[in-house]
N, C-alpha and C positions, 0 to 999 in steps of 0.2 A: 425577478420573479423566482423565488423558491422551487425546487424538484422536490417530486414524493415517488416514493419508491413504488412499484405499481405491476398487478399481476395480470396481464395484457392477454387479451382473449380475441382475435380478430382485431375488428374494430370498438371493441369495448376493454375497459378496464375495471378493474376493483383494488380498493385500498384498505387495506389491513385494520385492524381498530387502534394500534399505534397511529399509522398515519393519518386517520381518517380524527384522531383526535389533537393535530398538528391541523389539519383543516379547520377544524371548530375553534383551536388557540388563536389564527390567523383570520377569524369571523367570515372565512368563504361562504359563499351560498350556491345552489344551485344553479349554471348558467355562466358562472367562474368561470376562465380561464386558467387552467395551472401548467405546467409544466412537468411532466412525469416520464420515468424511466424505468428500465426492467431488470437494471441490476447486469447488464452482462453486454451491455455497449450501445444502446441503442435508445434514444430519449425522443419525445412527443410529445406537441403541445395538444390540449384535451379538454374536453368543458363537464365542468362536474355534473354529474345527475342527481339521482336521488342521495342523500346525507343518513344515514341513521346513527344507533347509539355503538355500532360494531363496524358497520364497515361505510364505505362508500363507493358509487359506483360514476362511470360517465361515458363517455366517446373519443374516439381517438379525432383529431381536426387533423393533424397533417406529421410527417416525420421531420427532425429536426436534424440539419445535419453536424456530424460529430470527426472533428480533425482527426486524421491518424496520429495514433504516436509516434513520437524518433523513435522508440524503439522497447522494448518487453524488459525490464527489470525486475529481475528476481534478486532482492534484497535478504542475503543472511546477517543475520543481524545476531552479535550474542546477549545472552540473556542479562537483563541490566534491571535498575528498582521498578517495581509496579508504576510510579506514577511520570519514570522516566521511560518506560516501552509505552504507555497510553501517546506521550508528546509526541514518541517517534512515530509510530502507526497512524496520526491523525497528520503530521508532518509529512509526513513520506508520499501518505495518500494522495496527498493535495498536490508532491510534487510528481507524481504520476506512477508512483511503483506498480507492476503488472502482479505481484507475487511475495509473500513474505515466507520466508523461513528461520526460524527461532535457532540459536546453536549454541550448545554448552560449552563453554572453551574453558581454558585452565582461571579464569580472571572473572569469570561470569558471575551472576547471582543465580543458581542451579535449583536454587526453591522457586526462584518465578514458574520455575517447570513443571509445579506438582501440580494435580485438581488439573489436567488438562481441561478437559472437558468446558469444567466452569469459566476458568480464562478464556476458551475459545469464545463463549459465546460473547463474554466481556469485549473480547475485541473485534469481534464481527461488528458489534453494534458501533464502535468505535469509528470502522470501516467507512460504515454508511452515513452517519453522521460527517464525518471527513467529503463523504461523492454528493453528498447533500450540499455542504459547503462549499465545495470550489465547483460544481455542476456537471464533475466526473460519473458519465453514464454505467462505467464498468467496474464493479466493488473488486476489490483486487482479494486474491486465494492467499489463506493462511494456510499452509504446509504444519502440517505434523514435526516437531522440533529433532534435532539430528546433535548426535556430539560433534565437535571439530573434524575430529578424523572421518567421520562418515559422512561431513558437508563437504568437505574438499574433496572427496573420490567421487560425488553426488556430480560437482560443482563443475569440474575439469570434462565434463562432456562438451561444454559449451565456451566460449571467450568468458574469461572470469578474472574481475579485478580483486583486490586486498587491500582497505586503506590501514595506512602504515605509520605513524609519526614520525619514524625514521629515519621513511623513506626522503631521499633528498637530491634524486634525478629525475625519476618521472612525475612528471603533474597529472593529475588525472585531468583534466581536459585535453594532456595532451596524448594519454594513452586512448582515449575517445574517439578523438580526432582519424587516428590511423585505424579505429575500428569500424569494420561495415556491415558487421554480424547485426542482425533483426533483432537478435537477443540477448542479454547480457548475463553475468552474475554481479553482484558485489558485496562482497563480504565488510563491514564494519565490527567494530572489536568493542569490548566489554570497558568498563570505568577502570583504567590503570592500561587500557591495551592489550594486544598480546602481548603473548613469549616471544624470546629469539625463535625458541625453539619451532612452535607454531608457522611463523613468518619461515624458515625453511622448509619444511614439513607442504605449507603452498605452493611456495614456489617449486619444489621437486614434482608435486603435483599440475605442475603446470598455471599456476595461478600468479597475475602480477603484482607486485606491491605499486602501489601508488602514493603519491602525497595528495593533502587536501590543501595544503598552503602553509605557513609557517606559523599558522596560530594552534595550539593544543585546543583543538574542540572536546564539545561534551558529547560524550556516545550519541543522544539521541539527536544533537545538533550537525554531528557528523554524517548520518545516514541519511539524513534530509539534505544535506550539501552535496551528495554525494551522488543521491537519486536527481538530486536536479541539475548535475551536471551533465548524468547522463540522458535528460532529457532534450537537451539542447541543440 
């Protein structure tokens, strides 16, 4: 059963004229059961009510309950091609990221970063379409984008990994493993990786390098490996 995303009022809801035109694609009627959510953790199953040409409305039937996560990842990621940040953000999603932050590093593609604005709302919608998919109640926060140097000073408040290609002692499951912080960082790097220079620059900041295993992944296939490791 499909989720729609839903503006919860008590025991009533309303659905957007996007959503409510994902109802009429899936020939719902009145009386339906669906499954809907409020975007920010918390999902209910619901019976539609009235249908029109803008929105739709129903009643809440009971709350659904929804697993904790292992744990809050905030995922920096540097900025990589348009149709390779779309894979990542819908990848990521799915494997539970809490949080995305964009970062221009010396390797990145630094135009993804222009027209903020308009990108953001491209990948909001991205977002939801991803919580829609795997039945994730909580759309995860896109962060304001940061160069390198001011994600790592950002980043080292908290336990924070670095995948590395280079790296060739620590595994990240096994820096995981000894971790028991509620929240994470993890930094992923641009198509070509970082710098040496970079990768010091982290770790002086307190940040770890990790390996992802001995295959050369593609940025946006590394950050979904990455998120799911630390979901685990």
């Amino acid at each position: 059963m499909p989720q729609y995303l839903a503006d919860i009022n008590g025991d009533k809801f309303t659905l957007s004229q996007d959503e409510t035109r994902h109802i009429k694609v899936a020939r719902l009627r009145a009386g339906d059961e669906i499954k809907i959510f409020d975007g920010r953790g918390r999902k209910f199953l619901a019976a539609l009510g009235d249908i029109s040409a803008k929105s739709a409305v129903g009643a809440l039937i009971k709350e659904l309950p929804v697993p904790a996560p292992r744990r809050a990842v905030m995922l920096y990621f540097s900025a990589i091609s348009r149709p390779a940040t779309e894979d990542l953000l819908d990848k990521c999603t799915q494997a539970g990221a809490f949080a995305f932050r964009p970062v221009v590093s010396a390797r990145s593609d630094a135009d993804l970063l222009k027209k903020w604005d308009t990108k953001l709302a491209r990948w909001q919608s991205i977002l939801l379409a991803a919580c829609k998919q795997c039945e994730n109640p909580k759309i995860p926060q896109i962060c304001a984008p940061l160069t390198f140097a001011e994600a790592i000073k950002t980043a080292a408040a908290a336990p924070a990994l670095i995948c590395y290609e280079d790296e060739h002692k620590t595994n990240i499951l096994d820096a995981l493993a000894g971790c028991a912080a509620a929240e994470i960082s993890i930094f992923t790097g641009p198509e070509g990786g970082y710098t040496p220079e970079e990768i010091k620059a982290a770790v002086a900041a307190g940040i770890k390098p990790v390996s992802l295993g001995r295959n050369i992944l593609r940025a946006e296939t590394a950050a979904a490996a990455a998120v799911w490791a630390a979901m685990q």
